[in-house]
C-alpha positions in Angstrom: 0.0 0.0 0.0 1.3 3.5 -1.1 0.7 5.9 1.5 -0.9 9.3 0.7 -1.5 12.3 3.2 -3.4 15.3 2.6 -3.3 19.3 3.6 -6.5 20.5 2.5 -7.0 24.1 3.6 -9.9 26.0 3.2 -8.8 29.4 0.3 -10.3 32.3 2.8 -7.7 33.8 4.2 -3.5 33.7 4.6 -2.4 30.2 5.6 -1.5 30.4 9.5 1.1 28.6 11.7 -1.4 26.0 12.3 -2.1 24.6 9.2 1.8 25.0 8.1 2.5 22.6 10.4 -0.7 20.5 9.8 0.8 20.1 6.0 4.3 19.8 7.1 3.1 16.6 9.6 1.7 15.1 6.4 4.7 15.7 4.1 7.2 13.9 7.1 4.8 11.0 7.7 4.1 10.3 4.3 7.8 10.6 2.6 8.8 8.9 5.8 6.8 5.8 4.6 7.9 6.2 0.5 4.2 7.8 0.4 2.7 11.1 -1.7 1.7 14.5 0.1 -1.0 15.9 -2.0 -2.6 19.4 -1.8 -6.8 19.7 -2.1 -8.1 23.3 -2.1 -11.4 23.0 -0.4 -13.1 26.1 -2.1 -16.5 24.7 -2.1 -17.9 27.6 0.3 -17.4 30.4 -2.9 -18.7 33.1 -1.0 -15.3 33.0 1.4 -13.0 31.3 -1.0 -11.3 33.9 -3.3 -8.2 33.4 -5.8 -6.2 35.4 -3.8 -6.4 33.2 -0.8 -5.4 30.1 -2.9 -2.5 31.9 -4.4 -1.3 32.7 -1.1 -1.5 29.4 0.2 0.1 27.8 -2.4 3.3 30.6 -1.9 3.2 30.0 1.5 3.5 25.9 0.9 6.5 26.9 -1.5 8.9 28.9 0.6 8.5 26.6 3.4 9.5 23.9 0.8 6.2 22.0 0.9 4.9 22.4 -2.6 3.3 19.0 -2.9 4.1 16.0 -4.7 1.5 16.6 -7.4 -0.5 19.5 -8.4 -3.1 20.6 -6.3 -7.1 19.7 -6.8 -10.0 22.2 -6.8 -12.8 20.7 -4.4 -15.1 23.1 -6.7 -14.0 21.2 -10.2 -15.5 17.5 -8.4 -19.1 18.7 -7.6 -20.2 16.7 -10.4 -18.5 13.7 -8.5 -19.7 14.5 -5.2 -23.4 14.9 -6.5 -22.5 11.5 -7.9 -22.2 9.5 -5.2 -25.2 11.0 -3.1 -27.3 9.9 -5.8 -26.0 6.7 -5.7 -26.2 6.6 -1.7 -29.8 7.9 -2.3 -30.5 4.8 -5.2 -29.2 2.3 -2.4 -31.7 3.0 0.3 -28.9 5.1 2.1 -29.9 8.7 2.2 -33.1 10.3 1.6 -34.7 13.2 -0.1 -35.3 15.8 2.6 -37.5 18.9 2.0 -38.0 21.5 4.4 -37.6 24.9 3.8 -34.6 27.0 5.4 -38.0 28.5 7.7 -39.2 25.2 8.7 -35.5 24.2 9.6 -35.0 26.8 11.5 -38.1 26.1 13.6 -37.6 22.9 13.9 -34.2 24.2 15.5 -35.4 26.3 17.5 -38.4 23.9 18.8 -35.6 21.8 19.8 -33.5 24.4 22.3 -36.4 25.4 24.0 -37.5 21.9 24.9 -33.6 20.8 25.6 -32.7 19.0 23.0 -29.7 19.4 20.8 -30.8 21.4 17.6 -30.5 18.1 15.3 -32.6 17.1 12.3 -35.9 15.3 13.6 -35.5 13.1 10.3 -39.3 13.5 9.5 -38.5 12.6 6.0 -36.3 9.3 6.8 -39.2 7.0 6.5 -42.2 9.1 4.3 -42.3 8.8 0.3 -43.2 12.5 -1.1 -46.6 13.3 -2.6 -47.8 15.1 -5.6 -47.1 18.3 -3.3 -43.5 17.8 -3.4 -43.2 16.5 -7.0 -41.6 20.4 -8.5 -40.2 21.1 -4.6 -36.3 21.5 -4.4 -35.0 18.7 -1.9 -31.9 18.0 -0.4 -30.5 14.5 0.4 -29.7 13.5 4.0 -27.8 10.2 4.7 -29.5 7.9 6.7 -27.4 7.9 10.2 -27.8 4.6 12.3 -29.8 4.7 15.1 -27.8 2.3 17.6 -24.8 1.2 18.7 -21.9 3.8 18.1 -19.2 4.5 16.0 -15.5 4.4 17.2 -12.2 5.8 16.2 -9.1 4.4 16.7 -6.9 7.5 16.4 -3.3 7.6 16.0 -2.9 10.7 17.9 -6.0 10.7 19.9 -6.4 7.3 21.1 -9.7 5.0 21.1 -12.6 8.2 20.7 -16.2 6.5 20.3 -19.2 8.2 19.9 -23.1 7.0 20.4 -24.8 7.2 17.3 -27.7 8.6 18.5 -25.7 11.7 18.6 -25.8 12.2 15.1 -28.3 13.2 12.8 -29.5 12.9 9.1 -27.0 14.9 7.9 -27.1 17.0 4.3 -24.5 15.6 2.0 -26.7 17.2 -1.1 -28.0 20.8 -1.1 -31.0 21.3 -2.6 -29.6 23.7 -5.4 -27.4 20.6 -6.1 -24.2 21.7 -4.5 -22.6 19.5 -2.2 -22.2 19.9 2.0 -18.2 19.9 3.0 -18.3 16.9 5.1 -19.3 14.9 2.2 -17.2 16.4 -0.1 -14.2 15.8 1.9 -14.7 12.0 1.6 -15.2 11.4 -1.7 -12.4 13.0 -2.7 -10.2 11.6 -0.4 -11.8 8.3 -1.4 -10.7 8.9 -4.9 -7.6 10.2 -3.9 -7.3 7.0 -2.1 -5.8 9.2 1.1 -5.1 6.4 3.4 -4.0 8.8 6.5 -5.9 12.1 7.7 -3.4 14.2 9.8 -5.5 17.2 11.1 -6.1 19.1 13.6 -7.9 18.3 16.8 -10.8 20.6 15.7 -12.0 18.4 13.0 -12.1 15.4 15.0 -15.9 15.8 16.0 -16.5 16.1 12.0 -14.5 12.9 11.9 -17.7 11.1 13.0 -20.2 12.3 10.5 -17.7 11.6 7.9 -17.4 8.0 9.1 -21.3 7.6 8.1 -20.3 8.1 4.2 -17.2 6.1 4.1 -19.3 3.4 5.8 -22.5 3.8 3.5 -20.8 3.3 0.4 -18.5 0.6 1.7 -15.5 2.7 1.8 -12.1 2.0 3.6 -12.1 4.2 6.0 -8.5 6.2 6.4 -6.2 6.3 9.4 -7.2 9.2 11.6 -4.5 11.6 13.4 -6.0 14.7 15.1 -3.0 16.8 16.0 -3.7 19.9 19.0 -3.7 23.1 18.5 -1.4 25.4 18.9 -2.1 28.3 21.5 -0.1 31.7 22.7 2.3 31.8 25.7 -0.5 32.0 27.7 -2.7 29.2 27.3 -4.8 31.4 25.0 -5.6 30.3 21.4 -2.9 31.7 18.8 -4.2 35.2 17.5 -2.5 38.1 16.6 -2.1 39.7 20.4 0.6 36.4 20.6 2.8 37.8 17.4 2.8 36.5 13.8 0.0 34.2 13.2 0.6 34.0 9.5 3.4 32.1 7.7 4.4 34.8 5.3 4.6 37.3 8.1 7.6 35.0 9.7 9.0 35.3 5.9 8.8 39.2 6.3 9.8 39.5 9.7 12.9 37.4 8.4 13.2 34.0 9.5 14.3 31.6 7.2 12.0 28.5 5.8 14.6 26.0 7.4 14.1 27.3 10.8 10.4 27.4 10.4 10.0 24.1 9.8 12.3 23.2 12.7 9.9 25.9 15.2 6.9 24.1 13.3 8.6 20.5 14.0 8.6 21.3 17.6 4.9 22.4 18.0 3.4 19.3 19.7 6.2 16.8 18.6 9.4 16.1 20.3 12.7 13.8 19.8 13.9 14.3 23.4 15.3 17.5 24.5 17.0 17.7 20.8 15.8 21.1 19.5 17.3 21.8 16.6 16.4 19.2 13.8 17.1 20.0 10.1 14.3 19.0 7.9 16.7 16.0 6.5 16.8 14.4 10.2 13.2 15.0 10.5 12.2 13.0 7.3 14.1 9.9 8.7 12.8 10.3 12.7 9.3 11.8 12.5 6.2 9.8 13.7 2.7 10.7 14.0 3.2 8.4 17.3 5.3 10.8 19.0 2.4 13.8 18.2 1.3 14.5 22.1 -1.8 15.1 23.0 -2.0 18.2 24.8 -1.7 21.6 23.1 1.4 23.4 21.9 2.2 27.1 23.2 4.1 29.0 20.3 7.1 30.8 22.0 8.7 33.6 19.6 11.2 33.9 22.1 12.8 30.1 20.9 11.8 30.9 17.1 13.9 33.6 17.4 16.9 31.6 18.6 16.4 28.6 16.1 16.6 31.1 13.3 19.5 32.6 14.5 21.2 29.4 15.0 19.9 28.5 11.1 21.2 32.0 10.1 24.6 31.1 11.6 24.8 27.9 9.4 23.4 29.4 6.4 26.0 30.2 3.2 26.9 34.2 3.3 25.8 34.7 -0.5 22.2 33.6 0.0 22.4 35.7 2.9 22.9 38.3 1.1 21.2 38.4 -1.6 17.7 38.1 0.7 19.4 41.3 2.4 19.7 42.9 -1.2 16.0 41.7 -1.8 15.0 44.3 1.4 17.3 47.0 0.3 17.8 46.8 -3.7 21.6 48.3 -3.2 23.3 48.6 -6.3 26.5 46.8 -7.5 28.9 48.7 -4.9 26.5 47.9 -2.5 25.9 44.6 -3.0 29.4 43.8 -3.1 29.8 45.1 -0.2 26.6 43.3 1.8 28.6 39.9 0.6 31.8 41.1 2.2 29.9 42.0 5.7 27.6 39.1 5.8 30.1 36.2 7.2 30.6 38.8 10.3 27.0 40.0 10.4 25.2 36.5 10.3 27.2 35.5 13.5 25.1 37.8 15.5 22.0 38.4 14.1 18.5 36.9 14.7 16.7 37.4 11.6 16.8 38.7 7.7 15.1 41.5 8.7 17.8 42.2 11.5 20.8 41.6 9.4 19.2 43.8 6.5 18.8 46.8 9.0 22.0 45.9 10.3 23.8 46.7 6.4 22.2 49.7 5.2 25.2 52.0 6.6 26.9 50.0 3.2 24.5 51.2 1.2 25.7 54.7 -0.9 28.6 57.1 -1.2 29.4 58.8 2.5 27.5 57.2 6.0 24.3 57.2 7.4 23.6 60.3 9.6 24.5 59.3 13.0 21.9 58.7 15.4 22.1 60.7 18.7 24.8 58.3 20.7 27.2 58.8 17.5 26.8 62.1 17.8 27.9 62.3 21.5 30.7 60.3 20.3 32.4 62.1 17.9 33.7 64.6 20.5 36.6 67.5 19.6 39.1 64.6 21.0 37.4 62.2 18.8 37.4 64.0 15.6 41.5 64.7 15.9 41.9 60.8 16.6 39.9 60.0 13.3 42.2 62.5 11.7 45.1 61.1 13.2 44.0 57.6 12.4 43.1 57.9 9.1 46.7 58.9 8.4 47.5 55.1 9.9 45.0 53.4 7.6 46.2 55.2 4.7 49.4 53.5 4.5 47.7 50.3 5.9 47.0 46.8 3.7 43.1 46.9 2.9 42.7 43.1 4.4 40.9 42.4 7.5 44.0 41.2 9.5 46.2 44.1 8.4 43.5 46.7 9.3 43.1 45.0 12.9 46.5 45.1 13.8 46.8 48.7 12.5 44.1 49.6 15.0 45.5 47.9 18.0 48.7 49.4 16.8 47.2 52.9 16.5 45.4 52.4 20.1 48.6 51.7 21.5 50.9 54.8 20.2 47.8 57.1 21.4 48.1 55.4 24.6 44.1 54.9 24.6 42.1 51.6 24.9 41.3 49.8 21.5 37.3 50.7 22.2 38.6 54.7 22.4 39.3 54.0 18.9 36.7 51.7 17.6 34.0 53.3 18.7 34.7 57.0 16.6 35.3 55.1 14.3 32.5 53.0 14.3 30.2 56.0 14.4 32.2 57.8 11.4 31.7 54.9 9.5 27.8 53.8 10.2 26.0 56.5 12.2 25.5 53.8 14.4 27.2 52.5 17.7 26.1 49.2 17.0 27.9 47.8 13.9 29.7 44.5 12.8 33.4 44.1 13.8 34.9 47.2 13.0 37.5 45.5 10.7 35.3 43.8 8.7 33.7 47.4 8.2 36.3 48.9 7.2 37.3 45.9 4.8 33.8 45.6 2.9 33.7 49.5 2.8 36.8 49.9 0.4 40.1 51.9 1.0 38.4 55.3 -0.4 35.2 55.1 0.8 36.2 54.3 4.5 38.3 57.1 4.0 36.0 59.4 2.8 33.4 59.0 5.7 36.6 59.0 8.4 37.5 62.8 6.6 33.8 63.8 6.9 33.5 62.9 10.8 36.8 64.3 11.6 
């Protein structure tokens, strides 16, 4: 048996950090096990789902690196399918045709609450043929839900989960305009998909039940069931936008790179130890649903933020750069030298954006205007020393060795600490106090141009 998983998001909005790493368990699991991960777009509901949503989820699938193994399916191109088989159901003796109004649903609903009951279809057409009043009435079809006994669910995350049947309904797998419901959409096509596991989260698995009753009408294998928690703030809260990002793309923005992602979306409910760092290449060999817990996840930025910078550490100094140069658009000079700065600059920093902000002093002919604690810097005392200095540097080898030592060297004939000098210089040079190692400025800034902002600060 080939195994096939499926992420099969809903197109109405941006795709969020729970259902990144809904599709990312379903990628690991099923090229774990030699097995497809397949995309469905479940854009039945057309007054929510818009192109723009689907576009987005299918960019936000590609940076992570999850683009699936084949290309993705339209729920709305199978209606004719799904229509299909609740006709058939309906042939069998398995569903009926149903035909109350939205009004007398809604009463019956309401009849319901105030006597105590839950608000579920009395199935007052289960058992009556219609008459000539019904012959030009629109009807829906309802499958025929058994009455005893109960259905049970042998989860791979969940456990054993059984559920009475007489807490289910009649429920609509046909509208009557012909279109079909989402929970009977959702297993025929992953019947014909022939999904055999549903990774998901914990919030479908009440749905899980009513699903059951169409696999089991039509004689369907039913698919192995994982419902994976969700994922909630630092506080116990569920994730919203009060907690930080909620939206893959918006980690992309704020700068974090895919591979540390999917290492921060690894972690979210599934663990290999204490081990926290785990490269998507370890993950594909180690992960299993098994090891999915059962309690929520808490998304902490705080250890995003260090994973990425650990990933940003490891990560080659030209792609670096040229996702820096994507932020700033420098030209050649400038570009030349973000490449030069980036093996010094990646050691420190915690995201894209960080290490983008952190190179726009390169950017241009003469530096940044300094920010108010440069300013205090470049005192009468400091300006001499610059002038001084740059008298040093002018005779000095342009490497990143020679210029150290010609600092240190410097520091010591004015008698001063090394930081007396770096600092002025640091500030003549960015605008900033906060810069890479001062050599390495100097070294990606050129001869002339390091000279030219030292002369203009002095």
């Amino acid at each position: 048996m080939t195994i096939r998983t499926r992420f099969a998001p809903s197109p109405t909005g941006f795709l969020h950090i729970g259902g990144a790493r809904t599709a990312y368990f379903n990628a690991l699991f099923a090229h774990r096990h030699g097995g497809q991960y397949l995309l469905r777009i479940e854009d039945t509901d057309k007054s929510r789902s818009t192109p723009e949503a689907v576009a987005q989820i299918i960019e936000s699938l590609a940076w992570l690196g999850l683009s699936p193994d084949a290309p993705p399916v339209m729920q709305s191109t199978r209606e004719a399918r799904h229509a299909e088989v609740a006709h058939a159901l309906l042939a069998a003796g398995k569903a009926y045709r149903a035909y109350e109004t939205a009004d007398e649903l809604k009463a019956m609903r309401e009849a319901a609450q105030a006597e105590g009951r839950p608000p579920h279809y009395n199935g007052y057409w289960r058992d009556r043929a219609p008459g000539p009043a019904e012959a030009e009435k629109p009807f829906a079809i309802r499958i025929k839900a058994r009455r005893e006994g109960s259905t049970v669910v042998n989860d791979l995350v969940q456990g054993r989960v059984e559920v009475r049947n007489a807490e289910l309904d009649d429920m609509i797998i046909l509208r009557s305009d012909g279109t079909p419901t989402y929970l009977h959409a959702v297993v025929v096509d992953d019947h014909d998909m022939e999904i055999t596991h549903v990774i998901r989260g914990d919030d479908h698995l009440t749905n899980t039940f009513r699903q059951c009753m169409v696999f089991d009408a039509m004689g369907w294998a039913r698919p192995e069931f994982a419902h994976v928690p969700l994922i909630h703030g630092a506080d116990g809260a569920k994730l919203s936008k009060r907690h930080g990002a909620v939206g893959v793309l918006e980690w992309r923005d704020q700068g974090v790179l895919p591979e540390a992602a999917l290492n921060a979306l690894l972690r979210l409910g599934w663990g290999h130890g204490d081990t926290e760092i785990i490269t998507h290449a370890e993950a594909q060999n180690i992960f299993d649903i098994a090891d999915v817990g059962r309690a929520a996840s808490r998304m902490d930025y705080a250890k995003l933020n260090h994973i990425n910078g650990v990933y940003l550490r490891a990560a080659e100094p030209a792609r670096l750069a040229a996702m820096v140069a994507e932020r700033l658009s420098p030209d050649a000079v400038g570009l030349a030298r973000i490449e030069a700065l980036m093996p010094a600059m990646q050691e420190r920093a915690k995201s894209v954006l960080e290490l983008a902000e952190g190179a726009r002093f390169a950017l241009g002919h003469g530096a940044p205007p300094a920010d108010e604690k440069a300013r205090a810097m470049l005192t009468e005392e400091a300006q001499g020393r610059l002038a001084r200095l740059a008298q040093a540097l002018g005779g000095a080898e342009w490497t990143k060795p020679a210029l150290e030592a010609c600092l240190k060297t410097f520091a010591e004939a004015e008698g001063v600490k090394l930081g007396a000098v770096a600092q002025p210089l640091r500030a003549a040079l960015t605008g900033s106090l906060q810069s890479p190692p001062i050599d390495a400025v100097l070294a990606a800034l050129g001869r002339e141009e390091a000279l030219f902002r030292i002369a203009a600060a002095s």
